[in-house]
PAKOL-557089 format. One line per 2 residues: for each residue x, y, z of N, C-alpha, C, CB. Coordinates in Angstrom, 3 decimals, padded with zeros to 6 digits, always signed. Glycine has a CB too. Example, Ala and Ser with C-alpha at 12.3 -4.5 7.8 and 13.67 -1.06 7.14 Angstrom:
+013.190/-005.690/+007.800/+012.300/-004.500/+007.800/+013.200/-003.300/+007.800/+011.308/-004.473/+009.046  +012.850/-002.250/+007.080/+013.670/-001.060/+007.140/+012.900/+000.030/+007.870/+014.084/-000.598/+005.725
END
This chain:
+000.839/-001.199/+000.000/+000.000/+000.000/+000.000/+000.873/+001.247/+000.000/-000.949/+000.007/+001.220  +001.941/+001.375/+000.882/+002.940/+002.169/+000.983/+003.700/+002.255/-000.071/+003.591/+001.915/+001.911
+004.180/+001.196/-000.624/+004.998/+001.450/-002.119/+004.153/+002.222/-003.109/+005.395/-000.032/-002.926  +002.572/+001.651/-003.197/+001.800/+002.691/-004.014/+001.112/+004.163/-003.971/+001.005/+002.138/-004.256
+001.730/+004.401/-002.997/+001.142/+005.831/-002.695/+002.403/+006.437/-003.161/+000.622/+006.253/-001.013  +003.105/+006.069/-002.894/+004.951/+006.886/-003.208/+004.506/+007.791/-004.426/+006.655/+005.469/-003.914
+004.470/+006.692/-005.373/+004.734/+007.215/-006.876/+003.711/+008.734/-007.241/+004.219/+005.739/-008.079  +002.588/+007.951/-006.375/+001.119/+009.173/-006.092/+001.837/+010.409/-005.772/-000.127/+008.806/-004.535
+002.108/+010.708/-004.477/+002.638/+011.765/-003.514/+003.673/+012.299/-004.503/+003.290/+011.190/-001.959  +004.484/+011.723/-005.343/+005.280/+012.439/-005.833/+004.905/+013.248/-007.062/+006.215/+011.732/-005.979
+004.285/+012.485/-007.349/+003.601/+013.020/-008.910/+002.933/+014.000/-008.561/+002.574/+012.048/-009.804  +001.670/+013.917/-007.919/+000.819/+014.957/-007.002/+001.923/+016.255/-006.801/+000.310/+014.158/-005.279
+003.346/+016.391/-005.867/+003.480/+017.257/-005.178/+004.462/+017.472/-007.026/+004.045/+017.094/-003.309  +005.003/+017.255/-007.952/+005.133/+017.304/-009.008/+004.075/+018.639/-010.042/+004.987/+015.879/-009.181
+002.565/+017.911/-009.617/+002.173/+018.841/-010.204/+001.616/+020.080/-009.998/+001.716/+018.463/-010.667  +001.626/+020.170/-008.576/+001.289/+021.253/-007.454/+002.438/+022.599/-007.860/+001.612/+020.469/-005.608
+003.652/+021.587/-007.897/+005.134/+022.255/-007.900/+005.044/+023.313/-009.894/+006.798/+020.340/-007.771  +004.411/+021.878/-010.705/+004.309/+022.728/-011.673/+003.447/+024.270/-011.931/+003.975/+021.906/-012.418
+002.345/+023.758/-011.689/+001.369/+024.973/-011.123/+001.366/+026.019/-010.822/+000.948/+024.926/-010.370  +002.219/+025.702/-009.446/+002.919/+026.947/-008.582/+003.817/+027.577/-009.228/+003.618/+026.598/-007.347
+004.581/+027.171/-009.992/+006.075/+027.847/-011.031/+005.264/+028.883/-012.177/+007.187/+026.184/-012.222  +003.982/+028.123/-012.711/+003.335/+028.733/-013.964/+002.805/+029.916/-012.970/+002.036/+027.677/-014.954
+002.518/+030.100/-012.040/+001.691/+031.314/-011.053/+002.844/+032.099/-010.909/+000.947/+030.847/-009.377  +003.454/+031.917/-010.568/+004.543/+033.000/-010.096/+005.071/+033.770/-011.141/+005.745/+032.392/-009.419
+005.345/+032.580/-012.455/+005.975/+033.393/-013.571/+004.986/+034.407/-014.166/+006.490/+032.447/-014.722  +003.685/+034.043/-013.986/+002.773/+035.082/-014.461/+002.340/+035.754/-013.797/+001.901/+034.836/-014.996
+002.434/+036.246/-012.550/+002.777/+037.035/-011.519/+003.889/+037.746/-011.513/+002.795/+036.433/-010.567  +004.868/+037.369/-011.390/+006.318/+038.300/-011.899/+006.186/+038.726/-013.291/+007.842/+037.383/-011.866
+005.761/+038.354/-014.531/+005.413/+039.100/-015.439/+004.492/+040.297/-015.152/+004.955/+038.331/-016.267  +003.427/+039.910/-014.522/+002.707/+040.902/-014.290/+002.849/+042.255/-013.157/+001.749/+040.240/-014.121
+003.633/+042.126/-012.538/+004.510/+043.062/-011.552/+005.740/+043.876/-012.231/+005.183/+042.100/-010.371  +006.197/+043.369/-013.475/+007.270/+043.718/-014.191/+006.842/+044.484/-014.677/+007.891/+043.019/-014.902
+005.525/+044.692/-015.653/+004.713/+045.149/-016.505/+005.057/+044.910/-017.789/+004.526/+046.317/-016.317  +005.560/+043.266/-018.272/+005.770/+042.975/-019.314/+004.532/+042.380/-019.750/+006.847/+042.327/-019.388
+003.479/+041.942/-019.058/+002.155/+041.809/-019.344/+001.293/+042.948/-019.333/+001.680/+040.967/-018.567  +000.755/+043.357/-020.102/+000.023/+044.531/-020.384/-001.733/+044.265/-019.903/+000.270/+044.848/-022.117
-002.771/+044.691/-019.504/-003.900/+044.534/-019.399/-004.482/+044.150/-020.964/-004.392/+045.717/-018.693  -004.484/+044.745/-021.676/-004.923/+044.285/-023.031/-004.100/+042.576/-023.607/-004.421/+045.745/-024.148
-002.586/+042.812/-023.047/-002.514/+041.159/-024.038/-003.059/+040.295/-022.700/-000.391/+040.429/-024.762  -003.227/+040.544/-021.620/-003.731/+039.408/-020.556/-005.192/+038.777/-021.335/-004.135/+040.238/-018.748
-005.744/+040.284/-021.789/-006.946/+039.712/-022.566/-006.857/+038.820/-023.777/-007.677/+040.759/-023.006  -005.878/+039.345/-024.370/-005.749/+038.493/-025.825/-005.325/+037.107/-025.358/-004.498/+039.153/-027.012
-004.774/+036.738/-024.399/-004.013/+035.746/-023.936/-005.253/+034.456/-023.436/-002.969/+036.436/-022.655  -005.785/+035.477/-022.616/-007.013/+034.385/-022.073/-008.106/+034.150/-023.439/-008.064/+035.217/-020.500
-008.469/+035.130/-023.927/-009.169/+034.998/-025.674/-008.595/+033.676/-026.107/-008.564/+036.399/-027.016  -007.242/+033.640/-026.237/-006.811/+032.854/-027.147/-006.728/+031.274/-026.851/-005.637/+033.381/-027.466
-006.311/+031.429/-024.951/-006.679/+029.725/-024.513/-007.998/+029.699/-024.563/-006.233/+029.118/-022.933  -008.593/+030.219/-024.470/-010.110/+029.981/-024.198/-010.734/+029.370/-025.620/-010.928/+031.532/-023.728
-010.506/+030.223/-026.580/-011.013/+029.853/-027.845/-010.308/+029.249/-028.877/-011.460/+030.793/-028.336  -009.237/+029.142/-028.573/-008.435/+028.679/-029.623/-007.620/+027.145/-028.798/-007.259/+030.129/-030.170
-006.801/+027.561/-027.905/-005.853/+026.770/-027.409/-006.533/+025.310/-027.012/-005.185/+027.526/-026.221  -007.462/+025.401/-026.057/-007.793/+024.532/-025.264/-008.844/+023.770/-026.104/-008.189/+025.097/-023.974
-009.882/+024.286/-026.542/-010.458/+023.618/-027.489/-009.901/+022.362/-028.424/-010.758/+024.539/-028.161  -008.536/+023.332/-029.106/-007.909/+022.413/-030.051/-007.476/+021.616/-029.027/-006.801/+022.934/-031.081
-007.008/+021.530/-027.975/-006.541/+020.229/-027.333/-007.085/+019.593/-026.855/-005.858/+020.167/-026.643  -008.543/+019.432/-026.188/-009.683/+018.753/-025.983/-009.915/+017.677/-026.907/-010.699/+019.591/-025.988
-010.255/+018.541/-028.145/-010.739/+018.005/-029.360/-009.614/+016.906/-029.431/-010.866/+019.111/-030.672  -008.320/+017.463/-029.641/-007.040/+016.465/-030.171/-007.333/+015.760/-029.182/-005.361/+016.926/-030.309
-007.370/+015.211/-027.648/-006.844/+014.202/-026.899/-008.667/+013.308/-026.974/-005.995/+014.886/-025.087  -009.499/+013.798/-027.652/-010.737/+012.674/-027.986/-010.160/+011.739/-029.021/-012.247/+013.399/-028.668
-010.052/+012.590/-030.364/-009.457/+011.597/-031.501/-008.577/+010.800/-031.922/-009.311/+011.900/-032.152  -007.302/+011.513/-030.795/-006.021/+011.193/-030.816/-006.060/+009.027/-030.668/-005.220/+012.293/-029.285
-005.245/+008.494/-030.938/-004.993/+007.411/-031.228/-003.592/+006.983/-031.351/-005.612/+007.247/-032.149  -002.770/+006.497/-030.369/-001.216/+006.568/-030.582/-000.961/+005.351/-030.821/-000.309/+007.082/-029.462
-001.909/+004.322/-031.633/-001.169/+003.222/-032.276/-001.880/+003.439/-033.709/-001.365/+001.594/-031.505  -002.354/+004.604/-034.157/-002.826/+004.794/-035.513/-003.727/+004.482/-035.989/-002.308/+004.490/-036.211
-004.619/+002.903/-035.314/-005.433/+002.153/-035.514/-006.930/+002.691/-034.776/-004.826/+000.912/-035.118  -007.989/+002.798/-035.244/-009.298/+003.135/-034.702/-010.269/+001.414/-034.546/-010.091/+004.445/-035.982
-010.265/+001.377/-033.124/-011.431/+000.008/-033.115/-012.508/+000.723/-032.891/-011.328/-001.302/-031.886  -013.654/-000.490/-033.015/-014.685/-000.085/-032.669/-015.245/-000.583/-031.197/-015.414/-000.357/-033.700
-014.410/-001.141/-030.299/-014.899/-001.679/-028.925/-014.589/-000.619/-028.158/-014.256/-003.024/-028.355  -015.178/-001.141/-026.943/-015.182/+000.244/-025.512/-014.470/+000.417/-025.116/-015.744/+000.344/-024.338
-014.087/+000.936/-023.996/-012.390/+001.214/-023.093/-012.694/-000.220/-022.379/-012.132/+003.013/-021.597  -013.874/-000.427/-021.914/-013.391/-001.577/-020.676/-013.168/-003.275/-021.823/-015.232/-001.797/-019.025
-013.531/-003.254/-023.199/-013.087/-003.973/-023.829/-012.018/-003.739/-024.469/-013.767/-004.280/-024.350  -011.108/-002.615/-024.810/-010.336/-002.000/-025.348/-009.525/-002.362/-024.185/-010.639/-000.678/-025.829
-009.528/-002.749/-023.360/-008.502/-002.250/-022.274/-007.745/-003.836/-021.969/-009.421/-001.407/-020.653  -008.558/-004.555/-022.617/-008.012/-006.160/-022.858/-007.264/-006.573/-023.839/-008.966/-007.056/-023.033
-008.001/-005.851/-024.848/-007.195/-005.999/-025.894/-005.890/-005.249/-026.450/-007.947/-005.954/-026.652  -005.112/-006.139/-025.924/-003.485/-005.024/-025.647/-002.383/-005.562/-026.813/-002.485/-005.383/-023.632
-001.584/-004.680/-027.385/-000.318/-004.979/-028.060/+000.585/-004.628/-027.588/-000.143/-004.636/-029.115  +002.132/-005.363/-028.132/+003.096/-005.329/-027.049/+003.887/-004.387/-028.026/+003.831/-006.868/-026.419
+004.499/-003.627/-028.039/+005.386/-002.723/-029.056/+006.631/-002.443/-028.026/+004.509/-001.092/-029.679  +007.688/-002.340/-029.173/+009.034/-002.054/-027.920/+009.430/-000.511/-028.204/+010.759/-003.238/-028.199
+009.734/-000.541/-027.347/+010.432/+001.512/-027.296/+011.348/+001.526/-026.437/+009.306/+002.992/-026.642  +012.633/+002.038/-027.261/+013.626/+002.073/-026.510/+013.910/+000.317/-025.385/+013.245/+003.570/-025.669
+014.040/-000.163/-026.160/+014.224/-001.381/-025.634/+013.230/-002.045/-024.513/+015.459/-001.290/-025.164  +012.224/-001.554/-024.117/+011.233/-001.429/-023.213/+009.988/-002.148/-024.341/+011.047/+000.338/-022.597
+009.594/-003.068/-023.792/+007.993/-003.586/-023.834/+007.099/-002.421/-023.511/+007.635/-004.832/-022.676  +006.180/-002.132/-023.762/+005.529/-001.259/-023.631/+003.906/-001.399/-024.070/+006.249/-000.397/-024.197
+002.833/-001.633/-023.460/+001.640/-001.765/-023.875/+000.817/-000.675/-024.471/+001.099/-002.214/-022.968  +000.429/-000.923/-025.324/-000.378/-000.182/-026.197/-002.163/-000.776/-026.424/+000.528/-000.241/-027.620
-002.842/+000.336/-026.399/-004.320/+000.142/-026.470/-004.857/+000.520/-027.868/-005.043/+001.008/-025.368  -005.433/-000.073/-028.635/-005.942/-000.403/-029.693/-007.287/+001.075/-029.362/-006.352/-002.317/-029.776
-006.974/+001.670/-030.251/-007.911/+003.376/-029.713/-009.472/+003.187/-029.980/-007.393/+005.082/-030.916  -010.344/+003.117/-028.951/-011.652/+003.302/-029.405/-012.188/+004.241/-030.604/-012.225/+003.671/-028.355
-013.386/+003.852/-030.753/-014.180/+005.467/-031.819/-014.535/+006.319/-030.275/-016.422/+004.988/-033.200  -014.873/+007.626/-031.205/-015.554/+008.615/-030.086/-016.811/+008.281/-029.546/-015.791/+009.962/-030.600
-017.196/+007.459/-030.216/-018.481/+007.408/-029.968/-018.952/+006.220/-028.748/-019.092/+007.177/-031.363  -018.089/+005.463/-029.060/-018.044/+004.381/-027.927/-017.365/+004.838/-026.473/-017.168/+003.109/-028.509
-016.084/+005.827/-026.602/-015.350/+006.286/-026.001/-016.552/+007.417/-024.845/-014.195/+006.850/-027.091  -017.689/+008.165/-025.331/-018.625/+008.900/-025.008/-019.420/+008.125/-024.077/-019.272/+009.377/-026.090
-019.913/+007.102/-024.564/-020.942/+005.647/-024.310/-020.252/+005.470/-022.986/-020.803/+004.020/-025.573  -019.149/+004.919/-023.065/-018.685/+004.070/-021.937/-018.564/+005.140/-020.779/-017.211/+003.242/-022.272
-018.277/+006.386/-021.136/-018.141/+007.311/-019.813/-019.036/+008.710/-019.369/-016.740/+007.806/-019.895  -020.735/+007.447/-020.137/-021.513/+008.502/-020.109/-021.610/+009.322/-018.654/-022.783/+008.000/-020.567
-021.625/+008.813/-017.624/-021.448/+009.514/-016.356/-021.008/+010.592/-016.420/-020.761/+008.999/-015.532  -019.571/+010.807/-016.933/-019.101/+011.979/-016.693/-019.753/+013.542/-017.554/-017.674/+011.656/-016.965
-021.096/+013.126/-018.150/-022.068/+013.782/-018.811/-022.966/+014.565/-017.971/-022.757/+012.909/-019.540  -023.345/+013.862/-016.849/-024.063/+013.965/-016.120/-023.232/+014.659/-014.940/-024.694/+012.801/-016.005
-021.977/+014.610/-014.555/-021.344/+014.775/-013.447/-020.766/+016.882/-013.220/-019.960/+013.441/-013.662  -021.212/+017.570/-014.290/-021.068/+018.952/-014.412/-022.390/+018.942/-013.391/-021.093/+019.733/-016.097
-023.662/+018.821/-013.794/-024.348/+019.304/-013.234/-024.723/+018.834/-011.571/-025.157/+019.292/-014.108  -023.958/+017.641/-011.004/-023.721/+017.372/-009.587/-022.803/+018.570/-009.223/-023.037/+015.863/-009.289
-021.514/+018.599/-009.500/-020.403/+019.767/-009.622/-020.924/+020.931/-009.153/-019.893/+020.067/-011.053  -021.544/+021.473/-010.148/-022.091/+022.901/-010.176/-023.686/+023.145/-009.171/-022.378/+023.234/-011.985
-024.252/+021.805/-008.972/-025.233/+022.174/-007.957/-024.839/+021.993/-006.587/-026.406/+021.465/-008.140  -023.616/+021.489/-005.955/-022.949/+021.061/-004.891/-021.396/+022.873/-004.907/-022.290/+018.869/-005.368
-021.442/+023.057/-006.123/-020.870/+024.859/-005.811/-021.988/+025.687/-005.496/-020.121/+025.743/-007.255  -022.940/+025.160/-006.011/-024.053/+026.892/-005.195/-024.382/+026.152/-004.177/-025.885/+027.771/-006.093
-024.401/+025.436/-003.548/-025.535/+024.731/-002.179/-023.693/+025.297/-001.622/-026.494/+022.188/-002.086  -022.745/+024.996/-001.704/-021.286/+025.748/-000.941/-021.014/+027.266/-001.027/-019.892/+025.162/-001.631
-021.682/+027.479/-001.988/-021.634/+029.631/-002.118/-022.971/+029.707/-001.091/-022.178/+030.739/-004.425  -023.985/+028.981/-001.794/-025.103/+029.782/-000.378/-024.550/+029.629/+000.644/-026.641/+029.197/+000.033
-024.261/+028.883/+001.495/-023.958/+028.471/+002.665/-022.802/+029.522/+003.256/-023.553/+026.984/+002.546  -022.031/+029.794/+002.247/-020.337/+030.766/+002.068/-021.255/+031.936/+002.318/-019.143/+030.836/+000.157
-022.244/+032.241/+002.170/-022.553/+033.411/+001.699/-023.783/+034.074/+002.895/-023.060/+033.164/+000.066  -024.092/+032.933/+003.671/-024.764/+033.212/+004.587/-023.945/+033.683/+005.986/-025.564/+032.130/+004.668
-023.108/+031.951/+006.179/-022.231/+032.274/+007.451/-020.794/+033.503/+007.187/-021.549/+030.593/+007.959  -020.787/+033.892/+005.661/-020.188/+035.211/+006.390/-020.797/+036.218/+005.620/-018.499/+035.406/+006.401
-022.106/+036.225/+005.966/-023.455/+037.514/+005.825/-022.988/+038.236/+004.701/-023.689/+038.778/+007.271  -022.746/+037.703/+003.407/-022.415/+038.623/+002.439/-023.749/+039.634/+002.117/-021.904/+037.785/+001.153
-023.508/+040.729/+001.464/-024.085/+041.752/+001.183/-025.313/+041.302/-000.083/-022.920/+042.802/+000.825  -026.426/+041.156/+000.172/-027.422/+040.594/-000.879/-027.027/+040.904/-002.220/-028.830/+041.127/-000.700
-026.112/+041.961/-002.736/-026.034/+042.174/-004.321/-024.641/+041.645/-004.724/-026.205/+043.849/-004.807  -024.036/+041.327/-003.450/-022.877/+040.393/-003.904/-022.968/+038.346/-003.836/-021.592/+040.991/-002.767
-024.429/+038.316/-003.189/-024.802/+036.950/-003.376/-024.262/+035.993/-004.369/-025.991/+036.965/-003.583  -024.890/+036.741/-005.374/-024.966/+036.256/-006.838/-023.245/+035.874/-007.291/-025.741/+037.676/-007.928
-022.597/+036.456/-006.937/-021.331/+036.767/-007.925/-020.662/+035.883/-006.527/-020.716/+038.838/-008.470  -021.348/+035.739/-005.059/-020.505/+034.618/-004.895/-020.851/+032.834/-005.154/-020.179/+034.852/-003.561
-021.818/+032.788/-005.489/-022.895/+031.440/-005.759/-022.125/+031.251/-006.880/-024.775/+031.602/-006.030  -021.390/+032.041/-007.919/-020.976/+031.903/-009.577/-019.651/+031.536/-008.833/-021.043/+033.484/-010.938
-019.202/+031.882/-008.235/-017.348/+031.685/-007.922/-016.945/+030.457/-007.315/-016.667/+032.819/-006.793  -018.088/+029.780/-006.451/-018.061/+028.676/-005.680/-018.572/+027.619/-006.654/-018.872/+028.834/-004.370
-019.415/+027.791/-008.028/-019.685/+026.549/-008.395/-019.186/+026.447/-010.004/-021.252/+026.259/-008.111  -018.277/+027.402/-010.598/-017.828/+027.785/-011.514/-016.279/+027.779/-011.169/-018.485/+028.923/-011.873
-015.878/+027.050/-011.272/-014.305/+027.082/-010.387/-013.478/+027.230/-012.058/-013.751/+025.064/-009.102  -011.745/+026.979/-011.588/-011.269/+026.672/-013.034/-010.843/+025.008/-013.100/-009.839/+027.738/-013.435
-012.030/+024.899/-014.367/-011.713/+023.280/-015.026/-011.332/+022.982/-016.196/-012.728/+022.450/-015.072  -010.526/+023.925/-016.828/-009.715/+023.649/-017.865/-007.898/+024.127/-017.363/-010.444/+024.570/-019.244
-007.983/+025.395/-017.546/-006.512/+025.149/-017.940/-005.210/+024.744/-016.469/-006.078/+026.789/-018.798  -005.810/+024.947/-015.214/-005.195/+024.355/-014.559/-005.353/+023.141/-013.890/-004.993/+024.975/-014.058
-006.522/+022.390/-014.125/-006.644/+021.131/-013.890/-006.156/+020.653/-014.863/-007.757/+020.677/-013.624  -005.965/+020.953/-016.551/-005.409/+020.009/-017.691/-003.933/+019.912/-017.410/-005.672/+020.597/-019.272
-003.172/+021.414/-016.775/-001.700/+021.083/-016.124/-001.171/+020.368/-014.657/-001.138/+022.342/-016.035  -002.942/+020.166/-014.023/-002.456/+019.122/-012.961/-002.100/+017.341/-013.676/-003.909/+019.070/-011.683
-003.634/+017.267/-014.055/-003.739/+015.770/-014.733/-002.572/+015.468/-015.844/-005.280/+015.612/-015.555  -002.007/+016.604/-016.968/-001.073/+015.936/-017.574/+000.548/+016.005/-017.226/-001.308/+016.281/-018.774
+000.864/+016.399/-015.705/+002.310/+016.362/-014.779/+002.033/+014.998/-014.056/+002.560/+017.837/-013.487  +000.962/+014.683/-013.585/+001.130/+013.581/-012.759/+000.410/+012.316/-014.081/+000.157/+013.856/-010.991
-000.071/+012.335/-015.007/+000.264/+011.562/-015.905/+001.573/+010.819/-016.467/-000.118/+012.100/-016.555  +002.217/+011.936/-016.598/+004.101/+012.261/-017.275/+005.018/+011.022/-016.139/+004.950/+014.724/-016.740
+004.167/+011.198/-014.890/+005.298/+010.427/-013.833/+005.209/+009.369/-013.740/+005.377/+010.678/-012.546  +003.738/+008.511/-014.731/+003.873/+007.218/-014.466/+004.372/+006.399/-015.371/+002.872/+006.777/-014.137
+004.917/+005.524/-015.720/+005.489/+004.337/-016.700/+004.390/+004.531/-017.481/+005.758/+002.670/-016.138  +004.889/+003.726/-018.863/+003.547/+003.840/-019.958/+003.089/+002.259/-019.653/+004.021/+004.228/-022.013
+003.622/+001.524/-019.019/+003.008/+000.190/-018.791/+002.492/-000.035/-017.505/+003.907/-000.837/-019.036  +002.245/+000.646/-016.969/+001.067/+000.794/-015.467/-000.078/+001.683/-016.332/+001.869/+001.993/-013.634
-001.164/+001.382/-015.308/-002.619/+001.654/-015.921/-002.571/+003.251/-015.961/-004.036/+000.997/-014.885  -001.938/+003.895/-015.184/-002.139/+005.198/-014.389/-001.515/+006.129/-015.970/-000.958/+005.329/-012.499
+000.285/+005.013/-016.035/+000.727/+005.471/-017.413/-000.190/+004.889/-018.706/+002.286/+004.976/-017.591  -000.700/+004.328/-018.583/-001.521/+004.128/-020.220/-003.210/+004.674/-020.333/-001.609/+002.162/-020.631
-003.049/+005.270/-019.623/-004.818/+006.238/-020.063/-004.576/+007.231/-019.437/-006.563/+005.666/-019.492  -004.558/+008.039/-019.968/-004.809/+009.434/-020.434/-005.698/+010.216/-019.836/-005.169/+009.476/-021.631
-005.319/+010.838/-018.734/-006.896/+011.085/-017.674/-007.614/+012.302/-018.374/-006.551/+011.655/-015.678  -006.733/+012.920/-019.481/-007.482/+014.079/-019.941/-008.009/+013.993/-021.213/-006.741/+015.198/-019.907
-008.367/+012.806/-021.378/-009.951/+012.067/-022.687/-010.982/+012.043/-021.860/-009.919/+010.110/-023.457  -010.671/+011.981/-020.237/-012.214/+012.420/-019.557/-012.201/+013.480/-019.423/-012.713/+011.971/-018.286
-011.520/+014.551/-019.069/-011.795/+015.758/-019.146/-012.312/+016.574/-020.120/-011.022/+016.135/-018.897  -011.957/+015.840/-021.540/-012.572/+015.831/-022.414/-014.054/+016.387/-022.852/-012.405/+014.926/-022.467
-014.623/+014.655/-022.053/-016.406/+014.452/-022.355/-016.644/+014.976/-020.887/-017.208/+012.486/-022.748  -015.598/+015.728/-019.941/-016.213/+016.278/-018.851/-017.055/+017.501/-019.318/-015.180/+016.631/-017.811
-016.361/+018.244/-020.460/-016.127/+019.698/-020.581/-017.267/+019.729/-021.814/-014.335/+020.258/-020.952  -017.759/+018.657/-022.585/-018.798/+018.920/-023.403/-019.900/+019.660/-022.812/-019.235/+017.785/-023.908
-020.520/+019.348/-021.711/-021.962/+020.163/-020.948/-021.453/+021.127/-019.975/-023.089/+019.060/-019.989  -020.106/+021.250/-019.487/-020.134/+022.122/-018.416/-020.068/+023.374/-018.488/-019.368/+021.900/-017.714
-019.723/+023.965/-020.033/-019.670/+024.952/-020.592/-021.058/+025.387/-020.779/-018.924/+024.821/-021.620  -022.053/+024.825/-020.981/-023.198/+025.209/-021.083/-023.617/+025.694/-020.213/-023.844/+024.559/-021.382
-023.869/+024.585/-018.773/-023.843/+025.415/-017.414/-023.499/+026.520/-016.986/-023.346/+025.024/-016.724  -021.714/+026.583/-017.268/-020.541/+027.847/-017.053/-021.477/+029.163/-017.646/-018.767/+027.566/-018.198
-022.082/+029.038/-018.823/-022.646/+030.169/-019.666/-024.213/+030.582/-019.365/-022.521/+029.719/-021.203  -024.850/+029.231/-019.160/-026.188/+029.038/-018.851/-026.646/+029.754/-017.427/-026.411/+027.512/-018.836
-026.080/+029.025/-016.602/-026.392/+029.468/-014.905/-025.508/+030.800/-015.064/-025.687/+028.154/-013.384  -024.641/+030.026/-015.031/-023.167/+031.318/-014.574/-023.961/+032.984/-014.785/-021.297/+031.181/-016.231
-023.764/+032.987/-016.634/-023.972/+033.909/-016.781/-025.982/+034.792/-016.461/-023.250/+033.745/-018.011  -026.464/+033.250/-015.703/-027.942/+034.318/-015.328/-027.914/+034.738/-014.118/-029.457/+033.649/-015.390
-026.955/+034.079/-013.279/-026.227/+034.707/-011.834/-025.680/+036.098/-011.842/-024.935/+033.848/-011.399  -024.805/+035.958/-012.950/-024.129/+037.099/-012.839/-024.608/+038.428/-013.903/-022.692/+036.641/-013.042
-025.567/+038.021/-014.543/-026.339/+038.966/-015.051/-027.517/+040.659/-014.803/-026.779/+038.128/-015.359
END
């Protein structure tokens, strides 16, 4: 049990460590005044609409043995090939379609709107026991159930990805193909609620 937490704890404090480095540097940029208020905007514009998207999209389709099956992950996940790299055996998964890939983890379809109704039932509550001001309600109910679930959770999940072998389970799936089909409905929410909260 102890040998398997190791690899955890390290990876974990790995990607905490990464995190923390990306904050500071954009913090010391921004104290320098080599970040300007206008490119902060162009900057977030551009992950927002451009960056992250395309990488969402890429880590659904993506396929790193070239081959597209048509079975699920939990049948996909049997059916294994052995390929060598760098002198290393190395298991490889025969890549689902999207569509099966969707199927099998329909849950996480459903799991924005647990998320986001378990952040306002934590903003009301935030918002009572420290008596916020009724016209700031709103804008705290949006902050507690609208958190950030793209670009620094995609740099937690793919640092502590990086630390595991590609032949342990942890190293051969890709935790951010769920983040993926996390992020199909939560944006709706993010825009839907969010923005009638904060409207």
């Amino acid at each position: 049990m102890a040998s398997s937490m190791g690899p955890t704890f390290v990876a974990s404090l790995r990607a905490v460590g990464t995190a923390s480095t990306m904050a500071f540097a954009g913090f010391y940029l921004h104290r320098r005044g080599f970040v300007t208020a206008s490119g902060k905007k162009m900057m977030a514009l551009l992950s927002q609409q451009v960056t992250i998207p395309a990488f969402l999209f890429a880590k659904i389709i993506y396929c790193p043995s070239g081959n597209s099956g048509s079975g699920s992950i939990s049948n996909v996940q049997n059916d294994i090939m052995e390929i060598v790299d760098n002198n290393e055996v190395v298991p490889e998964i025969v890549c689902p379609s999207v569509a099966n890939r969707i199927s099998d983890l329909w849950m996480l379809l459903l799991w924005p709107f647990y998320v986001v109704f378990c952040g306002l039932c934590t903003g009301y509550f935030a918002a009572r026991i420290s008596k916020t001001t009724p016209v700031q309600v709103r804008s705290c109910l949006a902050a507690c159930a609208f958190g950030n679930s793209t670009g620094l959770v995609i740099t937690l999940l793919t640092v502590i990805h990086d630390q595991f072998s590609k032949n342990t389970e942890f190293g051969r799936i890709d935790p951010t193909t769920f983040l993926s089909v996390y992020l199909l409905l939560y944006p709706v929410l993010q825009w839907g609620v969010g923005g009638w909260l904060l409207a």
